[in-house]
N, C-alpha and C positions, 0 to 999 in steps of 0.2 A: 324797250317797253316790255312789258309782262306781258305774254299771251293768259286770254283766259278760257277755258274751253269744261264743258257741261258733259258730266257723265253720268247718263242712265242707269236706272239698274237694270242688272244683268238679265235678270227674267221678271220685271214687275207681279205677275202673279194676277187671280182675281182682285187684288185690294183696287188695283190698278184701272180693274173694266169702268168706264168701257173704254178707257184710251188706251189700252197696252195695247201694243203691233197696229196702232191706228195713227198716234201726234205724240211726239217726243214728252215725258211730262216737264222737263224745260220750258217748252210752249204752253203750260196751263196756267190759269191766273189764279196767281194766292192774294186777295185784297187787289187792289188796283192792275196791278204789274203782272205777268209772266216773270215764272220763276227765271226765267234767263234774265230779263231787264235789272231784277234785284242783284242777281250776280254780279251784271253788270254796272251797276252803280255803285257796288260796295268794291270790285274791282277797279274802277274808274278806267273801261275800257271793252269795247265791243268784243265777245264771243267772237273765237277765229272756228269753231267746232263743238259740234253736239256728238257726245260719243255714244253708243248705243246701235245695238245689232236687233232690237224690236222694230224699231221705225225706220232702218235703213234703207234712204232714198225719199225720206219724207220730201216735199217740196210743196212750199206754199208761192214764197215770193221772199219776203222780207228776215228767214232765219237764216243761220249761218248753217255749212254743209250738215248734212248727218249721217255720220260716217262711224264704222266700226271702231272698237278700244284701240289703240297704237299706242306705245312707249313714248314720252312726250320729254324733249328736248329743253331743258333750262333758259332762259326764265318762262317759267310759265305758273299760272295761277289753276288747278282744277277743283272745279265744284262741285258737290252732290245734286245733281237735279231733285232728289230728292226732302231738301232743305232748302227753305225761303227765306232771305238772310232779311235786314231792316233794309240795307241800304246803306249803311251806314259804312262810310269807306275805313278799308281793312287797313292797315295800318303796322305791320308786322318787322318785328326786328331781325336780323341775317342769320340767326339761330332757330327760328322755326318752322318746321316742316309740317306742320300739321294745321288745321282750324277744327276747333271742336265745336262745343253744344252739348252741356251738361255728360262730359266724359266721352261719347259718341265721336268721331271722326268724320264729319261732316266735307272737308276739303282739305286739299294738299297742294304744297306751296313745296317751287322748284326752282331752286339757286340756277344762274347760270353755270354749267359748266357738271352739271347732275342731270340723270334722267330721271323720270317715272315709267315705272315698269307696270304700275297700277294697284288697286287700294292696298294701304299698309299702315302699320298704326307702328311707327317707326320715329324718334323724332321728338322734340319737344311738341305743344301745341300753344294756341291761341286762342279763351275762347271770343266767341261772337255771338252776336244776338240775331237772334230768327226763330223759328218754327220749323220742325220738324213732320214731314209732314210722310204719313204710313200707305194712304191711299187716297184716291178720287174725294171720298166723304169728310176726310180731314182743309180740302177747300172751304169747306163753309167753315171751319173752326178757323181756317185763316184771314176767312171774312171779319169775324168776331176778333181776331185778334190785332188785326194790323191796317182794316179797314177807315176807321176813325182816326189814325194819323197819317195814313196815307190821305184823306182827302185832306187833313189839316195842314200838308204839306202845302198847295196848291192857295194858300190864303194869302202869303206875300206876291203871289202873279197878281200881274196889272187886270185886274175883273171890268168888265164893260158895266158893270152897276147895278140895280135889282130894274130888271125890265118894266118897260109902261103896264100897268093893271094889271101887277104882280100883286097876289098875299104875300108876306113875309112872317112867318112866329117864329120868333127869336130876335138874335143879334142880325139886322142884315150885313156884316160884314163877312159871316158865313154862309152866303151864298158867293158861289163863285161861278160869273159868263164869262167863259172865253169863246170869244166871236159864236155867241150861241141865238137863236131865232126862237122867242119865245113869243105864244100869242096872250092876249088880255088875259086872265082870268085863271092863270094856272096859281096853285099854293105852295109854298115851299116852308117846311117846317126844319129849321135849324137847328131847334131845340136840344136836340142828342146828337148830336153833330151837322157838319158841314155836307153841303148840297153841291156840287161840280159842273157844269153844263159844260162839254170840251166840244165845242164845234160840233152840237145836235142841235138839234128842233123837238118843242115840246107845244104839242097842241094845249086847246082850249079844255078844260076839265080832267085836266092831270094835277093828284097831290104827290108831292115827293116830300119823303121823310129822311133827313141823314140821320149817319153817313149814307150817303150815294153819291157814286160817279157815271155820268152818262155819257160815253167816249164819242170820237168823231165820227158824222154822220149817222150817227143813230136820231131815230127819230121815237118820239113818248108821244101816243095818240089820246090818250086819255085814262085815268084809273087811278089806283094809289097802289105807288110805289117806296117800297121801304128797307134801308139799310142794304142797298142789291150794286151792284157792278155788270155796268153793259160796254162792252167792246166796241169795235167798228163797227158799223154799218149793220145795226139790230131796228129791228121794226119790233113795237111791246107796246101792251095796252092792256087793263082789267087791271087785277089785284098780285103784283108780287112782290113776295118778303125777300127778304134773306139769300137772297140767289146771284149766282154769277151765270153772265151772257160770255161765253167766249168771246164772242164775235159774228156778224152775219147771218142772226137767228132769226127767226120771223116769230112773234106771235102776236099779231094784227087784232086782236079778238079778245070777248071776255073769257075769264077762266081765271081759278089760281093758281099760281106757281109761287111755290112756298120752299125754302129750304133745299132747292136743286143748283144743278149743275148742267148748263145747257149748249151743248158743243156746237162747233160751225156749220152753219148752215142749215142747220133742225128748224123745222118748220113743224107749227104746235096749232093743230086746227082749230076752230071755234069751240072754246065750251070745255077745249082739255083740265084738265082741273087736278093737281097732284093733292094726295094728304102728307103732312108731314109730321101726322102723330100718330102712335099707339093709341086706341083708348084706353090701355093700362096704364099709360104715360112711361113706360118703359125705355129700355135701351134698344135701337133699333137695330136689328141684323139684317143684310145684307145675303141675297141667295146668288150667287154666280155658276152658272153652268153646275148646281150640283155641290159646290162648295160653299158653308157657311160663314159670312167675315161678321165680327162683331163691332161696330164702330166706336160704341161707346157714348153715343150722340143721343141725345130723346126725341130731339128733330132732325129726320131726315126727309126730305121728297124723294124727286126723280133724279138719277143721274142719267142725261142724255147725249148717246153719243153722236160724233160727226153724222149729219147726213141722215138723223132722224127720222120719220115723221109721222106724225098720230092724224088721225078722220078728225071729224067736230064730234064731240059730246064722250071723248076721252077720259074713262076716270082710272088715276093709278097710284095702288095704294103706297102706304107708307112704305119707302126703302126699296122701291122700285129702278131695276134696272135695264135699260135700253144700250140695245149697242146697237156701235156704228152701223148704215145703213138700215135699220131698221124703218121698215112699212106699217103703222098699225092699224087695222080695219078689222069690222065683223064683231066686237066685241065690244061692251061698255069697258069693263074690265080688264087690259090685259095679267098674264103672270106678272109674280112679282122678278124675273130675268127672260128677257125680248132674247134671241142669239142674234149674232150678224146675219142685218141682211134679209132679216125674216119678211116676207112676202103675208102677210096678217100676222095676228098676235100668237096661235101657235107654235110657230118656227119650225110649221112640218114642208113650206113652201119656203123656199128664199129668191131672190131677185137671182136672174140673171148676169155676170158680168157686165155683157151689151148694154141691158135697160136701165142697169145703175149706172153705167158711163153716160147715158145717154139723160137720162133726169138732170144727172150733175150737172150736166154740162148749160141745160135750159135752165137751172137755176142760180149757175153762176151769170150766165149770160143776165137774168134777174135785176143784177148788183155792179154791172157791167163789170166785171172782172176777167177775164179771158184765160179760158179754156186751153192751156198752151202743153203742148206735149209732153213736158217736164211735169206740169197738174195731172195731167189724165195719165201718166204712167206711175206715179206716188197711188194715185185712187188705185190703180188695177192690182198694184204690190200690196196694198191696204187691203182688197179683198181676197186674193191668193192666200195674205198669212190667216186671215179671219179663217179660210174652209178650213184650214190644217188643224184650227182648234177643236 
């Protein structure tokens, strides 16, 4: 069997804030999936390794080691974390060493009896189809690109059938329940694609517009939700577009979130409210610690890293960036770039080591997730590399 294993880049860079030296971008969702599960599918075969010396020692539970580059022993399959393939199984005949994407060298394919020493553009290629993806803000371009087949995928599963005193507009056969808890009265608009429920709960005065996937145990309290992607165990309510949930988010409350990226465990007080436009209608830029990225995007929100969290009545302008552990209080407005960590919205106070282990740990407890040694020594490595920055 082919091993397949996921390599980082070398130094992600600001494109990368706020995940760089915080969660492998393997682990981030391009359209429904983590860029590892697409690997994984188009491989036909679980990730033995995430290669990368940013996040080394990440530990959540469910990814595979992550561990520094090593020469990698034939057969093996390795892929650019930074490309989100279809899915679409690879397919490749005993002559080629390479996988492209429009001339680029996306991944490398390794005969038994061959090593990899590491990237090389050596080799016939292959191409394959995916996205290409530059930084954090290029997620929501992956939203828009592969969002609406990825839910269209989930239409031949056996669906539990459009809930008692559901709305439907559209085809109802594009609403898809799996074993999903919906009460009377919620709307589901299929019209622009397909609607997901995977094992959530969606209260009474929630509209959802597809594409949308609403992962397991998340729960939708009420609001309109549109073309967005929520992971495990996300608490969401009010108005949001365009946005990916990693996973384990909370935002209980109204406010809008528009055109962001909301990492694990960010907790979004009542009333936060991103913009995700110029009023020039312009291309949005990106400010990181002092460095200018240009996305190229005309909608951007927030990107929110691990371990977030904003007061009630939050507002952050267009192209706003949060990293990880970030506290935000004292201000309507924070900068448009939080640093790690920051203890208010200036970033002239930052959290304690202690008090961040110690929040974490009450808010995993939350979610009942458990706090286990392997967890709380990944957080402590997580904010070690953050002061270095």
């Amino acid at each position: 069997m082919t091993a397949l294993y996921l390599l980082e880049p070398e130094s992600p860079g600001a494109a990368w804030a706020p995940f760089a030296g915080v969660r492998p971008i393997a682990e981030l969702r391009a359209g429904i999936w983590r860029v590892r599960e697409r690997w994984e599918a188009a491989a036909g075969n679980d990730a033995s390794a995430i290669l990368g010396l940013h996040t080394e020692g990440f530990h959540e539970g469910d990814e595979p080691p992550v561990r520094p580059p090593t020469p990698i022993d034939g057969p093996a399959l390795i892929g650019a974390a930074w490309f989100a393939p279809t899915g679409v199984p690879i397919a490749a005949d005993p002559s080629i060493r390479r996988l492209t994407r429009r001339d680029e060298t996306v991944g490398w394919v390794v005969p038994e009896g061959e090593r990899w020493a590491g990237p090389h553009e050596k080799g016939p290629g292959l191409e394959i189809e995916g996205l290409r993806l530059h930084g954090t803000s290029d997620l929501l371009t992956a939203l828009e690109s592969l969002l609406a087949v990825d839910c269209a995928d989930f239409l031949a599963a056996p669906s539990d059938g459009v809930p008692e005193g559901s709305l439907v507009l559209g085809d109802p056969a594009h609403l898809v329940c799996l074993g999903a808890k919906v009460e009377p009265g919620v709307v589901f608009d299929v019209r622009q694609g397909a609607v997901v429920i995977d094992g959530a709960e969606i209260r009474n005065g929630t509209r959802l517009e597809g594409p949308t996937y609403v992962g397991p145990g998340t729960r939708v309290l009420g609001g309109f939700v549109r073309g967005s992607v929520f992971g495990p165990e996300c608490r969401v309510h009010g108005e949001i577009a365009a946005s990916v949930f990693l996973g384990f988010a909370n935002k209980s409350h109204y406010g809008f979130v528009g055109h962001s990226v909301v990492g694990h465990w960010v907790n979004l007080g009542a009333g936060t409210t991103t913009s995700n436009l110029k009023n020039t209608y312009g291309p949005v830029r990106l400010e990181v610690d002092g460095e200018q990225i240009e996305t190229g995007r005309i909608n951007v929100g927030t990107l929110f890293g691990d371990h977030a969290k904003t007061a009630i009545g939050t507002m952050l302008a267009t192209g706003t960036v949060v990293s990880a552990g970030a506290n935000l209080f004292g201000t309507p407005t924070p900068p448009k770039y939080v640093p790690p960590f920051a203890w208010g919205c200036t970033g002239d106070e930052r959290m304690t080591e202690d008090g961040f282990l110690r929040v974490a740990e009450r808010v995993l407890m939350r979610r009942n997730v458990a706090f286990s040694a392997e967890r709380r020594e990944s957080l402590r490595q997580t904010i070690q590399r953050s002061s270095r920055r």
